[in-house]
C-alpha positions as CSV (number, residue, x, y, z in Angstrom):
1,X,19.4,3.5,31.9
2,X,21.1,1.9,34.6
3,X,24.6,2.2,32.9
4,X,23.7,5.6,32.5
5,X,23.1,6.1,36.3
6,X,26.7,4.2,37.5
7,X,28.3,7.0,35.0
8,X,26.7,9.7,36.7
9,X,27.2,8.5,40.1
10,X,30.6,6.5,39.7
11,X,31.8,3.5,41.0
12,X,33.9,5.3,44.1
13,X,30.9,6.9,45.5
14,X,28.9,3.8,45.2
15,X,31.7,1.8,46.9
16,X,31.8,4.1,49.2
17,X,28.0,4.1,50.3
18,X,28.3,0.3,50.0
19,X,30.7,0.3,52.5
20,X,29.0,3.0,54.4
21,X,25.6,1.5,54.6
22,X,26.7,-2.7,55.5
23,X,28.8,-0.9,58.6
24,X,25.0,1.1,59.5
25,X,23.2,-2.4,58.7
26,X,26.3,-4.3,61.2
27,X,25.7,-1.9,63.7
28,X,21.8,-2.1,63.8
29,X,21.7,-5.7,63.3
30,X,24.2,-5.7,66.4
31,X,22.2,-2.9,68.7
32,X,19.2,-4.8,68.1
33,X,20.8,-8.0,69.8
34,X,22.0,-5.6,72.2
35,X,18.5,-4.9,73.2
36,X,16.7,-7.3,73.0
37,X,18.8,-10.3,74.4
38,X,19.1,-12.2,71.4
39,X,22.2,-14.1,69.6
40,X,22.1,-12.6,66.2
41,X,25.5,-13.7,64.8
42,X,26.8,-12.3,61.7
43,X,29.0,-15.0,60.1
44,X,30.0,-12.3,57.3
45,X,33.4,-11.1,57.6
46,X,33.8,-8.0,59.1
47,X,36.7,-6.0,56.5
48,X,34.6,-4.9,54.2
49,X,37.0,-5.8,51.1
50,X,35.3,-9.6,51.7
51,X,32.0,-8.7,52.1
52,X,30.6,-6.5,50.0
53,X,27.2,-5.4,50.9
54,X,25.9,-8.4,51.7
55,X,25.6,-9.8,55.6
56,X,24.5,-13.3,56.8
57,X,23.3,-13.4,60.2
58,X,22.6,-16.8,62.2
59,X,19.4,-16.2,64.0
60,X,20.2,-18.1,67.2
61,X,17.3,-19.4,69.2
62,X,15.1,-17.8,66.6
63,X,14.5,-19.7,63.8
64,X,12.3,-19.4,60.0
65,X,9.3,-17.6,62.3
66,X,11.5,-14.5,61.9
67,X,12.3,-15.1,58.4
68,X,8.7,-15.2,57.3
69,X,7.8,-12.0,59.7
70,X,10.5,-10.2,57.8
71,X,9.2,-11.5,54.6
72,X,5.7,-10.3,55.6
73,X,6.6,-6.7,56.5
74,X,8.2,-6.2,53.6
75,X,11.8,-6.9,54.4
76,X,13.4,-9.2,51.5
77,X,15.9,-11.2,53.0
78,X,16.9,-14.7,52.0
79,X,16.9,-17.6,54.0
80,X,19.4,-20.8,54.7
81,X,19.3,-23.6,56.7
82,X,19.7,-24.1,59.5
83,X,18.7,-20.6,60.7
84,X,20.8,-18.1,58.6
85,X,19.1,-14.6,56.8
86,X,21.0,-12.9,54.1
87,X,21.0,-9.1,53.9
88,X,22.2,-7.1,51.4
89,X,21.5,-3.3,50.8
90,X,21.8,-2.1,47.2
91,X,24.1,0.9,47.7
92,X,22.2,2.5,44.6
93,X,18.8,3.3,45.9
94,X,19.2,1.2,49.9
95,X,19.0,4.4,52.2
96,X,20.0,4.3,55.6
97,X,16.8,5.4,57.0
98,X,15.9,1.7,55.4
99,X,18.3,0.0,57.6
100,X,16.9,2.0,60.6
101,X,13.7,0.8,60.0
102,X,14.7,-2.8,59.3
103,X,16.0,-3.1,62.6
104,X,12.8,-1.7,64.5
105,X,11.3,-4.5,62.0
106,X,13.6,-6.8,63.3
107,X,13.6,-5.8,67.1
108,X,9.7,-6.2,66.9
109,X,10.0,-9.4,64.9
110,X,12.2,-10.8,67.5
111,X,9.4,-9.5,70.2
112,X,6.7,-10.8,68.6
113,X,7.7,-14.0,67.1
């Protein structure tokens, strides 16, 4: 079935969302530092031709707590020491209200934790 979908959908579109949605995901995993005074350092290059859609983001001065309040909300990311989460949206069914919502996640995460 899922060979079926890439057909339908193509590889340039989904290159093209892939692209499109780890910019949205930089740019709300940036705005969130923004606002809420924390280092959040992503340590993924920024061209997309060497990224994919996968970000890793050091989590300066916050630490696993974060991690695990991700985890518990619902957010998959992976973890690796010393204080790095991996994101990746799946540009087949990742939407970008997702990556909205992972940063108010994130922005209360930070708040909370």
């Amino acid at each position: 079935a899922s060979v079926e979908m890439f057909d339908e959908i193509g590889m340039t579109a989904l290159m093209k969302k892939r692209d499109l949605i780890t910019a949205y995901l930089e740019f709300v995993v940036e705005e969130t530092a923004k606002e809420t005074g924390t280092h959040l350092e992503i340590i993924t290059p920024k061209d997309a031709t060497e990224r994919g859609s996968q970000l890793s983001v050091i989590l300066h001065g916050e630490g696993k707590e974060l991690f695990h309040y991700l985890m518990k909300e619902g957010v998959i990311v992976d973890w690796r020491e010393p204080a790095v989460i991996r994101l990746a949206p799946v540009p087949l069914y990742s939407t970008f209200e997702e990556m909205y919502e992972f940063g108010q996640i994130l922005k209360k995460g930070i708040q909370t934790t």
